[in-house]
Backbone as CSV, one residue per row, in Angstrom:
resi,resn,N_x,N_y,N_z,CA_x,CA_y,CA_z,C_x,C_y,C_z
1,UNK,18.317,-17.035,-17.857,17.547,-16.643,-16.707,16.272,-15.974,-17.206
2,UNK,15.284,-16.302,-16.427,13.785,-15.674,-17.286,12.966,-14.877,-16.007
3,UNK,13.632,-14.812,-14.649,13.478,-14.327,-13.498,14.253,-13.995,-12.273
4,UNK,13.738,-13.019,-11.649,14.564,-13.112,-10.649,13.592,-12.224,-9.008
5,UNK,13.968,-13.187,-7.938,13.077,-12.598,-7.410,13.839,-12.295,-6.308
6,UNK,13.344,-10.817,-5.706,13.798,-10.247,-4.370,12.970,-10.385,-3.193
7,UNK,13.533,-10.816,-2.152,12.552,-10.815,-1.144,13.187,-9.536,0.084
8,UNK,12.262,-8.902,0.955,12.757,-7.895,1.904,13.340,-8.547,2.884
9,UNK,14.271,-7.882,3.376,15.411,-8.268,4.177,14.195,-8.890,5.921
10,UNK,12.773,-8.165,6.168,12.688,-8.518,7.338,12.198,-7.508,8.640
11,UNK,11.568,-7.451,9.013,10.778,-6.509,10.222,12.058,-5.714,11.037
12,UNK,12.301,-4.721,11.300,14.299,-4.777,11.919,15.541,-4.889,11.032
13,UNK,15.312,-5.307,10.084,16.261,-5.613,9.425,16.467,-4.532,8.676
14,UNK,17.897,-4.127,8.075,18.710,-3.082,7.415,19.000,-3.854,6.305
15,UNK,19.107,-3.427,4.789,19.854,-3.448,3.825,20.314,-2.370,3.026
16,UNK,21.471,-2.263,2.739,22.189,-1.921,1.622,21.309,-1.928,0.076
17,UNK,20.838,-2.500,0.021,20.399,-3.073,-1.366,18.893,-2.280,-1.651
18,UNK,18.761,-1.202,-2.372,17.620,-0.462,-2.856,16.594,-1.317,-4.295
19,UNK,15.576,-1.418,-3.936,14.929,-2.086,-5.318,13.841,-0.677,-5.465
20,UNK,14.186,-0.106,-6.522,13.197,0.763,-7.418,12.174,0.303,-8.380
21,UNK,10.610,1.240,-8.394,10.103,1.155,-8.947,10.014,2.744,-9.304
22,UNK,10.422,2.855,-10.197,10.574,4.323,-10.979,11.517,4.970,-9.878
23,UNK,10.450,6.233,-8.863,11.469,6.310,-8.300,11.050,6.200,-6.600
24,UNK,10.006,4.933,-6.590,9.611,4.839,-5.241,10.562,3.081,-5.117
25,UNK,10.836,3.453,-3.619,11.451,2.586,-2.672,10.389,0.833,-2.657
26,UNK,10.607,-0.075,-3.526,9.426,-1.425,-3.402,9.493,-1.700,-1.951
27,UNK,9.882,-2.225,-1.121,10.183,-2.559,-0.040,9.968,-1.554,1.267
28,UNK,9.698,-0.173,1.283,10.070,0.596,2.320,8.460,1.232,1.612
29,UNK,7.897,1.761,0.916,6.769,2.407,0.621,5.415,1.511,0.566
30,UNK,4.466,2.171,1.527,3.267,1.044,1.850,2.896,0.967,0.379
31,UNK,2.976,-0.102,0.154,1.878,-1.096,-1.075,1.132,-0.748,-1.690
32,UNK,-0.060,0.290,-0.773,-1.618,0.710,-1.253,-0.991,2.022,-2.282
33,UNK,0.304,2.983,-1.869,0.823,3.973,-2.197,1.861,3.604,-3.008
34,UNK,2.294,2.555,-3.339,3.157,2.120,-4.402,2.500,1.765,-5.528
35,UNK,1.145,1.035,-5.293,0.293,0.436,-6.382,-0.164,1.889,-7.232
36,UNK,-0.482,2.691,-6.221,-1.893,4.287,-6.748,-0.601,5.024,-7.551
37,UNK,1.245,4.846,-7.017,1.661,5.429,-8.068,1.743,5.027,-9.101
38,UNK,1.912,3.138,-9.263,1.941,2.598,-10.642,0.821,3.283,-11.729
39,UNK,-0.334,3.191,-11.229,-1.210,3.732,-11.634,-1.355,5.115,-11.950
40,UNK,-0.921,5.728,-11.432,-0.545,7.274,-11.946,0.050,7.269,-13.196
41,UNK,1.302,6.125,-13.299,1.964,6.691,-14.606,1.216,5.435,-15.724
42,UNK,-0.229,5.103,-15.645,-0.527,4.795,-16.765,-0.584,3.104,-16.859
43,UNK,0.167,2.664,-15.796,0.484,1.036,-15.900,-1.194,0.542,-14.664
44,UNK,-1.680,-0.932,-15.440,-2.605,-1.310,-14.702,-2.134,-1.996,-13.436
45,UNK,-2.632,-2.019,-12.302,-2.262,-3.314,-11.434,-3.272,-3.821,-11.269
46,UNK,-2.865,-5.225,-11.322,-4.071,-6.311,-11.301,-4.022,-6.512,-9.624
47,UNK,-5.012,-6.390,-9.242,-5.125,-6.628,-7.767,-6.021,-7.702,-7.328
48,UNK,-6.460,-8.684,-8.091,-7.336,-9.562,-8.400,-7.059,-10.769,-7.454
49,UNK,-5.585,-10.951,-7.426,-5.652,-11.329,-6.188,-4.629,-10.660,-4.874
50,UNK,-5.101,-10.377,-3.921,-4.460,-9.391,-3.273,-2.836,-9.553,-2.946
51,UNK,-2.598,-11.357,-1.894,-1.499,-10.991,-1.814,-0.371,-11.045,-2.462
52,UNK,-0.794,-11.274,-3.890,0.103,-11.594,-4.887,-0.452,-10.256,-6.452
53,UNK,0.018,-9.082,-6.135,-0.262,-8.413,-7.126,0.673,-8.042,-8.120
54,UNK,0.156,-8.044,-10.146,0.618,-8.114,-10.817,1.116,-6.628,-11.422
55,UNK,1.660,-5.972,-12.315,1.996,-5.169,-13.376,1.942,-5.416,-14.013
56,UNK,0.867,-5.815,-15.300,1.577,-6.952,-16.818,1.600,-5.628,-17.467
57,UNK,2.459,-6.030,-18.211,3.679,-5.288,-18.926,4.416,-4.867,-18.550
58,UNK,4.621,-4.820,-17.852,6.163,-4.331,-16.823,6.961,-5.322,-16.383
59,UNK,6.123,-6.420,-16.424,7.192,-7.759,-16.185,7.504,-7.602,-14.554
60,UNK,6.417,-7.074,-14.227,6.650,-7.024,-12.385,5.492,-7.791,-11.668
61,UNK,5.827,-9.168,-10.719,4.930,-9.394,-9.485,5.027,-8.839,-8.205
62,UNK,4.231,-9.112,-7.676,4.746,-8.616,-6.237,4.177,-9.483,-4.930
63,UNK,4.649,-9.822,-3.861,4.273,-10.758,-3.035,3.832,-10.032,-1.749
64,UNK,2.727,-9.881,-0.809,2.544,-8.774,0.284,2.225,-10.172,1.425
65,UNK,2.809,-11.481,0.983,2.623,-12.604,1.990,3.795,-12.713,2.567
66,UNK,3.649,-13.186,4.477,4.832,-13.057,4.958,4.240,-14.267,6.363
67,UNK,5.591,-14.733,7.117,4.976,-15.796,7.735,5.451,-15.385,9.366
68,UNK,5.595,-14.033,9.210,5.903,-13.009,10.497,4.715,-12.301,11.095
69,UNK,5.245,-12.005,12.024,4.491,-11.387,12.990,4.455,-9.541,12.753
70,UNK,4.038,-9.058,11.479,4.187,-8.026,11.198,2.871,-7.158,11.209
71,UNK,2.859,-5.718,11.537,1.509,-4.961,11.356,1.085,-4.916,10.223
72,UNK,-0.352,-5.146,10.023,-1.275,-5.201,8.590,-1.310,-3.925,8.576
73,UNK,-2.282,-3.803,7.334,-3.618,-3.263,6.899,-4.300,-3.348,7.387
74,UNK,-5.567,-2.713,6.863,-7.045,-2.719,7.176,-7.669,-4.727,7.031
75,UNK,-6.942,-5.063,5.366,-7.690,-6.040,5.303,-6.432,-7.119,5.740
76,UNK,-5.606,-7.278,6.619,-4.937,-7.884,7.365,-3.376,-8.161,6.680
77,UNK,-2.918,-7.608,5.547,-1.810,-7.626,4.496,-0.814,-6.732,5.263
78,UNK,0.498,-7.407,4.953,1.264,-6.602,5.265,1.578,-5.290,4.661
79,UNK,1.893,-4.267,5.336,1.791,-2.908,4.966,2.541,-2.707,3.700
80,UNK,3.762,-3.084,3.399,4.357,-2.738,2.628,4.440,-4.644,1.651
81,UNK,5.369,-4.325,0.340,6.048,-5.180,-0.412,6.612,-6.116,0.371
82,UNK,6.535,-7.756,-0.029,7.349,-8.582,0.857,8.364,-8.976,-0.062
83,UNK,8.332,-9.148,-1.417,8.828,-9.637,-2.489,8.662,-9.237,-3.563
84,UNK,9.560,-9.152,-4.719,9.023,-8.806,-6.200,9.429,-9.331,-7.086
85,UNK,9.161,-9.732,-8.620,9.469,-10.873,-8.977,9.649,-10.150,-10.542
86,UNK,10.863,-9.888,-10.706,11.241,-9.100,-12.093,11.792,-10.244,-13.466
87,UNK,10.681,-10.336,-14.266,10.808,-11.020,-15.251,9.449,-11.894,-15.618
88,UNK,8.611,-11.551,-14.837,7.562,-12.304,-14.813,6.246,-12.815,-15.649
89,UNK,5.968,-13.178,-16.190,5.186,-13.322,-16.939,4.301,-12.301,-17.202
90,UNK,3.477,-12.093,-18.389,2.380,-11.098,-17.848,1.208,-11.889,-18.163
């Protein structure tokens, strides 16, 4: 296996299942405030392209595309993490 990817359960939707990034919530903590902590501890995020942002070296993607009817952002992205993709290339 060289990946593995999580997607969020869903607008309403409940899970059981916690995905950490250190020690913030991927899925439940808006995006803009998940990225500024990566960045706190030293790791770059490539934001180069928005709805698909990277970690290289951490072996983390992340997906903020969704085909729901969910509240954006400013620049129309969903607020939080839709997906993350642990193993990923850098």
């Amino acid at each position: 296996m060289t990946a593995i990817e999580l997607w969020w359960p869903g607008a309403g939707r409940v899970s059981s299942t916690r995905v950490l990034l250190d020690e913030d919530e991927v899925f439940t903590t808006p995006a803009q405030e998940l990225f500024a902590r990566a960045v706190g501890r030293g790791w770059r995020v490539d934001m180069s392209q928005p709805e698909y942002p990277v970690i290289p070296g951490v072996s983390l993607a992340f997906t903020r595309q969704t085909s729901r009817d969910i509240e954006g952002d400013a620049d129309g992205l969903p607020r939080c993490v839709t997906s993350v993709l642990v193993g990923a290339k850098d």
